[in-house]
N, C-alpha and C positions, 0 to 999 in steps of 0.2 A: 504493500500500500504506500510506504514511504517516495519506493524511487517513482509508481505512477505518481505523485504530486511533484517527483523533481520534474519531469519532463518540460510540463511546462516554464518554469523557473530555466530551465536549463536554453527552451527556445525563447525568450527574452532575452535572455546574454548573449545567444547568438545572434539576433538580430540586431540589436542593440550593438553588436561587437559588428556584424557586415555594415552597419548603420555608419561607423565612426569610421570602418576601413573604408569607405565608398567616399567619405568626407573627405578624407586623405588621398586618397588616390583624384579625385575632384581638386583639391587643393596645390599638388603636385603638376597636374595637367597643365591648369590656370599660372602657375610660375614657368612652365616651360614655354605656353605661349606666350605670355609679357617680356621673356628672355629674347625668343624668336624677333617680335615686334621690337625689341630695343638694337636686338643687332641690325635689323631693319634701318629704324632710326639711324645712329651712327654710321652704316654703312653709307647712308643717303650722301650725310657728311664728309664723309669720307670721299666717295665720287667728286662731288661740288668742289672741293676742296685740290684733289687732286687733277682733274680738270683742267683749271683756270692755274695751277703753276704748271702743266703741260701745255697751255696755251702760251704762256710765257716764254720758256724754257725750251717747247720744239724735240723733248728731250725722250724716247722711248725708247725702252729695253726690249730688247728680241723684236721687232716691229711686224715681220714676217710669222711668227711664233707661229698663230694659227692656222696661215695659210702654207705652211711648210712642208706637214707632211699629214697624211687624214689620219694615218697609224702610229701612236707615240707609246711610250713607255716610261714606267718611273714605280717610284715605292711608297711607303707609307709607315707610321706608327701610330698608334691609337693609346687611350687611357679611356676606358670605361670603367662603370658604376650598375651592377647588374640586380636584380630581383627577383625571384619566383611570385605569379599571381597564381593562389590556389582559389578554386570551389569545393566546400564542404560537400561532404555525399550525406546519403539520407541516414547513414548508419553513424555518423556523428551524435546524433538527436536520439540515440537509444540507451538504454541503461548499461552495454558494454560498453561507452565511453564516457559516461557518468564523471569520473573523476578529471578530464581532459578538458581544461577551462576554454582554449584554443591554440590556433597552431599559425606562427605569424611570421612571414616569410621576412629577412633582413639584407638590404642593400652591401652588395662587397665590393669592391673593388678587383683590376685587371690590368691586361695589357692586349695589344694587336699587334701583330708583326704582317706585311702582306707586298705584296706587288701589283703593279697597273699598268693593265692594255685599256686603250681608250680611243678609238676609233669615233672620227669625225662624219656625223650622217648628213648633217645643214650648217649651216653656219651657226645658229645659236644652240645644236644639240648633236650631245656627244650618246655615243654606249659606250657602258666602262666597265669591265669585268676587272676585280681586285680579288683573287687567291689570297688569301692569308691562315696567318694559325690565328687563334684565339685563345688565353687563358681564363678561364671562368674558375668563380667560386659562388655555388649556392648554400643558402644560408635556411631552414626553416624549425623556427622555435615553438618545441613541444609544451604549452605551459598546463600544470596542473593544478585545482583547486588547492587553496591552501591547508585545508583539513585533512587530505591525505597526504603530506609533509613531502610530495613527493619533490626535487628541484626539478629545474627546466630542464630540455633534452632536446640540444642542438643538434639537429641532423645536417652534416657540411657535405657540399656533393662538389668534388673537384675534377673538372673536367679540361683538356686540351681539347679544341673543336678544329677540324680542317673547313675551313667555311668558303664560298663562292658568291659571292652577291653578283646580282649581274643588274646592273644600274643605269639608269636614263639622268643624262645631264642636261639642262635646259638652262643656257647660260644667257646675261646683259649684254649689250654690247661694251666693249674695252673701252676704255675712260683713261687713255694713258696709260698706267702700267696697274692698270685695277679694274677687275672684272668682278660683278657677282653672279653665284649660280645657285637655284633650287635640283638635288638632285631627290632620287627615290625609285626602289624599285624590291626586288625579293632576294631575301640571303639563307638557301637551303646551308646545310653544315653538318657534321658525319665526327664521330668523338673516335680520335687519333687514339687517344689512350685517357686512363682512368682506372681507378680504383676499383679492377676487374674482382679481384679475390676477395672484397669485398662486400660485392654486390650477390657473391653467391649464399651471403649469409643472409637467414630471414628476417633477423630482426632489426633489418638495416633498411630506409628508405632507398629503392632503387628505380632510376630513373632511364626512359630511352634513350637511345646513341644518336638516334636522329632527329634534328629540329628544323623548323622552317619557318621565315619572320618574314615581314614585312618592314622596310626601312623609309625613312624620309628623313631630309635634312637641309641645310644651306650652309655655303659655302662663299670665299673670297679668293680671289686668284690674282697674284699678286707677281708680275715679273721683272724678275733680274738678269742680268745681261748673261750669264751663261744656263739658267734653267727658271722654272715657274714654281713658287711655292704657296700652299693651300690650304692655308687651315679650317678645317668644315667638324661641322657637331651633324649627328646622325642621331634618332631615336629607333627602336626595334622594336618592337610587337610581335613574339611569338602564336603563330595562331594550330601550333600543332602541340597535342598533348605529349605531356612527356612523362608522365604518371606512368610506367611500366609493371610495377606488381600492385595492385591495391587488393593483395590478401595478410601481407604483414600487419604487425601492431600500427607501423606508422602509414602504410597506404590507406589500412580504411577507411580512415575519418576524411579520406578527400577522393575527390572524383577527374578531378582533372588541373592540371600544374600547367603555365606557359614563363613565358620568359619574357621580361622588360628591360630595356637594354639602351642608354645613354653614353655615346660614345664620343670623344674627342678625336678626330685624326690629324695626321702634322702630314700634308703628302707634300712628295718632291717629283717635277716632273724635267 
């Protein structure tokens, strides 16, 4: 009789808990667009600015740059900030997971290593395929009611990704030695290695080797007399589950896992 009156108590915290994570992830969105809109802003400035001392001046780096060759090449570094978004499953809300107050995924940090081919289709739009590796670390926190004494219980899932985005550039026209561009397109990715021998144990959250996002982003293209360099911020949106066992202790309570994925790149072309 006791746990049927938890039930409901128990689906109030959860709603109440997707209520505040939905606030957060709303809250998070809302800073990345005013981020976007600012580098907008300043970018504008930036143009304006560089402009009218190339009017001056007469002075451009690489002048032919674009019209050079349609097929270039160059590299890349990245630093992202990554997260799991889970959905609870229906077996959360039953008296088997009664003591399991929720499970709350935490942003880590990384790096990008990669290369780029980037072929010229029109004049303001490129295809750009970038190979790289990627270092991920996922993070999600097991929290338990504080009446069963239980502590929290980090599940870390560390993953090398071989990843391929294959990406659409749609770039301003040149302003002297400054271009800006909207890029975006889809980045499938396949797990090079990993915490194989650990995954065979059950009472470990284990996740798929395969993912596949969706990317967008903006960019500045900036030339210097021997190459072009690029600093662009990308977001990711995982839309493929990566929830692979949901029969252990730690699969149940969720139904489905993706990945969100904010990344810095430094490219050099």
């Amino acid at each position: 009789m006791e746990s049927v009156q938890y039930i409901p108590v128990k689906n109030n915290m959860l709603q109440a808990f997707q209520t505040v994570n939905n606030s957060v992830s709303s809250l998070r969105l809302r800073i990345i667009v005013v981020a976007m809109l600012l580098c907008c802003v300043l970018s504008s400035q930036l143009v304006m600015a560089q402009y009218y001392t190339n009017k001056r001046h007469e002075n451009k780096n690489n002048p032919n740059y674009d019209q050079r060759k349609k097929l270039t090449y160059g590299f890349l570094i990245g630093l992202h900030t990554t997260a799991y978004q889970i959905k609870y499953s229906d077996a959360f809300v039953t008296p088997a997971f009664d003591s399991v107050y929720s499970v709350d995924p935490e942003w880590k940090q990384g790096f990008v290593l990669g290369f780029i081919v980037n072929y010229k289709v029109a004049e303001f739009l490129d295809i750009r395929l970038t190979p790289q590796v990627a270092f991920y670390e996922h993070s999600l926190a097991y929290r338990y009611l504080r009446t069963t004494g239980q502590p929290t219980n980090e599940q870390v899932i560390e993953t090398t990704m071989v990843e391929l985005p294959i990406l659409a550039k749609y770039q301003s026209i040149r302003r002297g030695n400054f271009r800006m561009y909207m890029i975006g397109g889809v980045k499938p990715g396949i797990e090079a290695s990993g915490k194989k021998e650990l995954d065979a144990i059950t009472s470990r959250l284990s996740v798929n080797e395969f993912n596949l996002a969706l990317e967008g982003g903006l960019g500045f293209d900036f030339y210097y007399p021997l190459f072009k360099f690029s600093p662009e911020i990308r977001f990711s949106k995982g839309i493929s589950n990566l929830l692979k066992d949901g029969n252990n202790p730690f699969g149940q309570p969720l139904s489905r896992i993706n990945t969100n994925t904010i990344t810095v790149y430094l490219v050099f072309q």
